[in-house]
N, C-alpha and C positions, 0 to 999 in steps of 0.2 A: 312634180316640179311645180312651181308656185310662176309663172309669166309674168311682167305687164306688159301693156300695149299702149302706145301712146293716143295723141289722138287721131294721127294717121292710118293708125293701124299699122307701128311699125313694132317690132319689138325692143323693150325696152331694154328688160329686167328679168335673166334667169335665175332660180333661186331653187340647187335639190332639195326635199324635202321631206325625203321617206329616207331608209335605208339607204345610207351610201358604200358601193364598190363603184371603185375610181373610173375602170375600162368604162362602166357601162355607162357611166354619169356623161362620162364625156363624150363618149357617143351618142346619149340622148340630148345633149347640150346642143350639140353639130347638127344632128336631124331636126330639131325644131327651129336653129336657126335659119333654114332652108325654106321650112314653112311661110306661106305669106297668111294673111291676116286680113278683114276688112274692116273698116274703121268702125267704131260701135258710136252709136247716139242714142240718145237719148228722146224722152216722147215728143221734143218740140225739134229733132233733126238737129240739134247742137252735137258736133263731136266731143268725145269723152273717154278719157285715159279709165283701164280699165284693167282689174289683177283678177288673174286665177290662178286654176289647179287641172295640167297636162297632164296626163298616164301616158308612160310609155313601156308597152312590154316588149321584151325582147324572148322570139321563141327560138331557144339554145337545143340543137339536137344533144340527146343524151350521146355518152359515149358507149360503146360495146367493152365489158371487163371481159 
């Protein structure tokens, strides 16, 4: 998933970005919402809106055939 964060450190902007199935998207969508964030600056202590790239794995028991 691709983030940004503003420059509170709030989140802005989710965006899946690998493989999509729906169930999981939107479960990872929910859990990062939850996440808090601290504000990013830059070297002179200015706040600064800022994008990346979240991993979220999800470990699925198998099932018994």
């Amino acid at each position: 998933m691709r983030v940004s964060l503003n420059e509170r450190g709030e989140l802005d902007t989710i965006f899946v970005s690998g493989p999509s199935l729906l169930a999981y998207d939107e479960a990872a969508i929910e859990a990062v919402k939850k996440w808090r964030f601290a504000a990013f600056t830059d070297a002179g202590g200015s706040p600064q809106m800022v994008t990346g790239e979240v991993i979220v794995v999800f470990n699925v028991p198998q099932r018994a055939w």
